[in-house]
N, C-alpha and C positions, 0 to 999 in steps of 0.2 A: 504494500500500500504506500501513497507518496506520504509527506508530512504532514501530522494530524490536524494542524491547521490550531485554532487558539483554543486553549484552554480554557476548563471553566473557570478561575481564576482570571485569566487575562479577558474572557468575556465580558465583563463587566467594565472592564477599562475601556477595552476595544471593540464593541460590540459587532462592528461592521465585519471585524478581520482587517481591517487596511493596515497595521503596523506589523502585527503577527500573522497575518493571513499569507505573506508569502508571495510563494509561485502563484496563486489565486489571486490576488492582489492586484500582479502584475497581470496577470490572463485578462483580469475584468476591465481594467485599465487599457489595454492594449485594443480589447475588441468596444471597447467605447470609442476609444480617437477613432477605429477605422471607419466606425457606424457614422460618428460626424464628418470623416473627412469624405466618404463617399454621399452621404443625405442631406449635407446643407444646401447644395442645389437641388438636390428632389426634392423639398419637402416643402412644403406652401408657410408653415408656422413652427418656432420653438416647439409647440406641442406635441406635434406628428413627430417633428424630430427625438423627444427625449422620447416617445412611445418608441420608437424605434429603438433607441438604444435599449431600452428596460427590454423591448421582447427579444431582442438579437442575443443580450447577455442571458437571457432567462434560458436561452436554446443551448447557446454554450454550456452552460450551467451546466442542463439537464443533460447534455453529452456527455461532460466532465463525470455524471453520478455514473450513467450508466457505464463507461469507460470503467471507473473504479471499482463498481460492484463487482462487473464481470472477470475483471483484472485478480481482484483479492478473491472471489468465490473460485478462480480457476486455477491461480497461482500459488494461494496459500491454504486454498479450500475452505477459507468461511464461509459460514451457513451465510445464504446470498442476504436475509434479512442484516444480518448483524452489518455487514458490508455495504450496505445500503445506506444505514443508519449513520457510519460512520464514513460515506461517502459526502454524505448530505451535511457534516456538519465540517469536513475538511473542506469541503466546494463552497461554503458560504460567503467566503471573500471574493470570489466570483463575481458572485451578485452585491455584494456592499461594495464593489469597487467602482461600479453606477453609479453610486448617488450621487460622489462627486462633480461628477462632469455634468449628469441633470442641476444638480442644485447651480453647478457655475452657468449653465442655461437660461434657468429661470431668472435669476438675481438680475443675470445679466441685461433678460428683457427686460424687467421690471424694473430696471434702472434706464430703458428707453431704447437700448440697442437693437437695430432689425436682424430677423433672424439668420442673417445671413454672419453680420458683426459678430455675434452672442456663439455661434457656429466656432467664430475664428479665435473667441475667449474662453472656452470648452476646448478646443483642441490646443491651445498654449496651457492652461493650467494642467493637461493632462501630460503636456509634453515635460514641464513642472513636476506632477508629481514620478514621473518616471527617472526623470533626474534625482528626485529626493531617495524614493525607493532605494535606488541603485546605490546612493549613497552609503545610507547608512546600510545596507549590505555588507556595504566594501569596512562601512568602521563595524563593526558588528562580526565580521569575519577577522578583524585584527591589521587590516592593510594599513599601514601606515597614510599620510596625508596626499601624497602622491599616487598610489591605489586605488585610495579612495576616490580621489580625484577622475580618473582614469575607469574606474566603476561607473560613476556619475556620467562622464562624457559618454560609457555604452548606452545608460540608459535614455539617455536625452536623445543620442544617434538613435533610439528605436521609434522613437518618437516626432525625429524629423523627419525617417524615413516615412512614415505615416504622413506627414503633412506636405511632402512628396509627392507621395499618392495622391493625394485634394488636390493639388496644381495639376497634377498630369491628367486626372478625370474632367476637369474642368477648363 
């Protein structure tokens, strides 16, 4: 099975998963920029757009559970319920790694910006937090400041390549 994702302990702090959530974290993260950087020209309003993201990562998601049920039920031979159960609470950063970029969505209309603008502040904050992520990774993993530094620059590089993609679709 991959890493169990946060604990009940750290749930409380972290509710989402976004600091302990991980690989998940970054997963939900990643397929949010792509969902704005491909649907800020599809989409008529802010609204359609974050719909869009919540159901794109909701599919992920539910990929990610069944991937892992199937994975632990056939690899380590858990009874598929228990692998499920514990599918579903390592994948939840998945889904909290959404909210982010919705909430920078909303704020962003609601401070006046068309959804085109609020589009291009959802995908820089996300490109932000992949930078951050990546960060403290690299200090969290022990890398000195330079490391870490060079951590940060991969994650940001995943994230420009994403907004890459928006210019080239567009």
């Amino acid at each position: 099975m991959s890493s169990p994702g946060p604990t009940r302990g750290s749930a409380r702090r972290d509710p989402l998963g976004l600091v302990s959530g991980g690989q998940g974290a970054i997963t939900g993260t990643v397929v949010s920029a792509a969902v704005i950087a491909y649907g800020a020209d599809h989409f008529d309003t802010t609204a359609q757009l974050c719909a869009a993201i919540v159901g794109t990562v909701v599919v992920y998601w539910l990929a990610h559970v069944h991937a892992e049920t199937l994975g632990s039920s056939l690899t380590h031979r858990h009874h598929p319920v228990a692998a499920l159960r514990h599918a579903m609470l390592a994948s939840m950063p998945i889904l909290g790694a959404s909210v982010v970029p919705v909430l920078v969505l909303v704020v962003s209309m609601l401070g006046g910006a068309d959804p085109k603008a609020s589009a291009w502040i959802a995908l820089i904050a996300t490109i932000g937090l992949l930078t951050a992520y990546s960060y403290v990774a690299g200090a969290r993993g022990g890398l000195e400041l330079g490391g870490r530094i060079a951590s940060a620059a991969a994650g940001a590089g995943i994230g420009i390549l994403v907004a890459l993609l928006k210019v080239a679709l567009h």
